[in-house]
N, C-alpha and C positions, 0 to 999 in steps of 0.2 A: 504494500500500500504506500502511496506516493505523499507525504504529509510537507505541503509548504510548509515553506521555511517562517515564523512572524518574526517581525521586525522587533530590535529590543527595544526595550521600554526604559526608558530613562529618566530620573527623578528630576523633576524641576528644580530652581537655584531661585532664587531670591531672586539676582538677575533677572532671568526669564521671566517671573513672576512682573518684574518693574518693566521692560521689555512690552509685555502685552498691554501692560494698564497703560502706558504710554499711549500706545497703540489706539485703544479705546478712547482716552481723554482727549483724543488728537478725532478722532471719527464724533465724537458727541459735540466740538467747538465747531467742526465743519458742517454739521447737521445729518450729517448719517446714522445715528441715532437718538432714539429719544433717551429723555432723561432718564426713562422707568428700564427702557433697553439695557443703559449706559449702568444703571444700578445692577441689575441682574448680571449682567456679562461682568462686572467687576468681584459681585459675590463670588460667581467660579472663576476667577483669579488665585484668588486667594485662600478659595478652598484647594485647588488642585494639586497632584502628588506630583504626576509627571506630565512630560510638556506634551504628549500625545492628548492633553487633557486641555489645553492651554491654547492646540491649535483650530478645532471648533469654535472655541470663542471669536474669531479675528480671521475665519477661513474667509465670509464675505466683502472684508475691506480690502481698498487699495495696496493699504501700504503694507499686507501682508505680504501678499505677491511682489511687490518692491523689495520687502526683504528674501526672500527665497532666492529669486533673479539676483541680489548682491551674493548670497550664499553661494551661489552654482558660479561664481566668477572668480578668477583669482583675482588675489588685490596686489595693485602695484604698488612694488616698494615706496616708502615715504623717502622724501630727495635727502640727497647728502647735506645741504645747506638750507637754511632759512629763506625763503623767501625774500629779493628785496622788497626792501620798507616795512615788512611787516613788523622785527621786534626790533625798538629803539636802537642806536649806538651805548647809552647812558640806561643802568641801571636804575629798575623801582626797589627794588631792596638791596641793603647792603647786607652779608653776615661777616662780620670777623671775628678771629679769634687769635690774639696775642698772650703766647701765656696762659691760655683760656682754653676754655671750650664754648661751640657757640651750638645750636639746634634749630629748627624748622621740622617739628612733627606732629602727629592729629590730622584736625580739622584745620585746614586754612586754605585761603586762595593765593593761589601758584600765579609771580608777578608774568610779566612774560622776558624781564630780564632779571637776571639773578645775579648777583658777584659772591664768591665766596675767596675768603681769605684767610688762609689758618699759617700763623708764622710761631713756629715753636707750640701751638695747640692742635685742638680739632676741632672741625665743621662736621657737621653731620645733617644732613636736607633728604627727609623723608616722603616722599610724595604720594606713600600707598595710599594714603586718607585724602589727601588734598584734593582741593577745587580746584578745576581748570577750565577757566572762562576761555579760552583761545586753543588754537588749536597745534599753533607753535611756540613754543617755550624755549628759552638758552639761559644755561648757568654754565657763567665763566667760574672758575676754579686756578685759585694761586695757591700749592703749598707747596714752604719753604724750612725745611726741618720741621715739618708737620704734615697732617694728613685733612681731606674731606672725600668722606662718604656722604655717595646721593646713591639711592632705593626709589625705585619707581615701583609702580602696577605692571602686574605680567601682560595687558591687555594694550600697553602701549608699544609708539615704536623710539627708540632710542638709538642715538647717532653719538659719535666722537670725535673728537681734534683737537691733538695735543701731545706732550713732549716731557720726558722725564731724564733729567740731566744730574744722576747718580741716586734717580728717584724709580718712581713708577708711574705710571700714565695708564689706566687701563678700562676701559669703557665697553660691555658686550654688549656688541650689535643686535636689536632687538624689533622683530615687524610684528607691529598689529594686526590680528587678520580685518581688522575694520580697519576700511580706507578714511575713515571721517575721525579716528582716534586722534590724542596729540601725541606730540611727536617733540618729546625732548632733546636737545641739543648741548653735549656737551664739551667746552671747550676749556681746553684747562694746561697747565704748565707747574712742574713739578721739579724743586732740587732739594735734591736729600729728603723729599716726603714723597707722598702717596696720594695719589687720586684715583678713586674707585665707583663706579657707576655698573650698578647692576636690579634685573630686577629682583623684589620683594617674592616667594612664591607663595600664590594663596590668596594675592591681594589683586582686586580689577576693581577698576574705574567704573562707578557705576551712574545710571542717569546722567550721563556725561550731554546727551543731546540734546534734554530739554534745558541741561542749567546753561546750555551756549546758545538756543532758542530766546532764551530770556533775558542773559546777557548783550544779544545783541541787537532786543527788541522784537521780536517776533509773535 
């Protein structure tokens, strides 16, 4: 007897879960659902185990097939450089640390120019949690008989450029599979320290579209 094969089933993620309620809160602003729809299809949201459960909810809207059509495409790598014009010459935050130790972790929003400076200390710039209003980011990085660590989300893409003169300089190259993710940029210069950039594992960037929908008025 010949028994298909079924497809496995797979638990849904918090993610996913935010993923679809997106989804829906974006079809009920455009009028494709009503309010009473908009309530029901959010109740099984957040009842649901796995995403075979999740894709009913959102099978009728556009922007599900929008997603799928991104799924079935590979994403092209994010550029090796910034964008011109997009992130300033001049830093919005400075971190140094002389002597010291300096920090950037939790919640907070990610400038989209960063300096870090650890001369005889450490820098440390964690961005698993952080807010990313934009979609490209750069922290320069100076240590000078000291170090800075940056930790990103596994979910982004991360680039490097830089130089380590009796130090280390060492940035892993990292592709988002969303072409719409940011895309950190790190440039940096190292004597007698250590610059390290890698990501966090465990950690993804969540509701990343609608807080840059909002951010940039939409």
């Amino acid at each position: 007897m010949d028994l298909q094969k079924q497809p496995p089933v797979l638990r849904a993620s918090d993610a996913d879960r935010d993923r679809t309620a997106d989804i829906l809160r974006d079809a009920l602003a455009e009028g494709r659902l009503t309010a009473e729809e908009h309530s029901e299809r959010i109740d099984g949201v957040y009842r649901a185990k796995t995403t075979a459960e999740l894709e009913p909810l959102i099978s009728d809207l556009p922007a599900a097939h929008d997603q799928a059509a991104l799924r079935g495409r590979a994403p092209e790598p994010a550029p090796a450089r910034p964008s011109p014009g997009v992130v300033p010459p001049v830093a919005d935050e400075n971190l140094v640390a002389v002597l010291s130790g300096s920090a950037r972790r939790g919640r907070w929003r990610v400038a989209r120019r960063t300096h870090a400076y650890a001369i005889f200390g450490s820098v440390e710039i964690d961005l698993s949690e952080a807010l990313f209003e934009q979609r490209q980011v750069v922290i320069k990085a100076v240590a000078i008989f000291g170090s800075v660590e940056i930790r990103v989300p596994e979910n982004v893409s991360l680039r490097g450029r830089g130089t380590g003169v009796l130090g280390s300089f060492e940035v892993d190259t990292l592709d988002s599979p969303d072409q719409d993710a940011p895309v950190v940029y790190v440039d940096g210069f190292a004597v007698l320290g250590s610059i390290e950039a890698r990501p966090k594992r465990g950690k993804l960037v969540r509701d990343l579209h609608r807080r840059m929908r909002k951010h940039l008025g939409h």
